[in-house]
C-alpha positions, 0 to 999 in steps of 0.5 A: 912874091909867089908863093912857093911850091911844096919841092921849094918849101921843103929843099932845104930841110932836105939838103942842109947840113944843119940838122940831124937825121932825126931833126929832119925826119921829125920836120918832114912829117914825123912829128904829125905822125906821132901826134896822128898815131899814123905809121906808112905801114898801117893797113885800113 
């Protein structure tokens, strides 16, 4: 067995209907955004 690509690992966080909006978005990066105080918006 391979390893799996990035698109792979996180499909089906993407497309499951088991979680919540705000499940996935915490899965998907938000949690180490509040844990880097980091926001896409920030400026350098």
């Amino acid at each position: 067995m391979g390893l799996l690509t990035y698109e792979q690992g996180v499909e089906a966080f993407r497309v499951t209907d088991q979680l919540s909006a705000a499940e996935r978005a915490a899965l998907m990066g938000g949690t180490l955004a509040k844990i880097y105080h980091w926001s896409p918006d920030m400026r350098r």
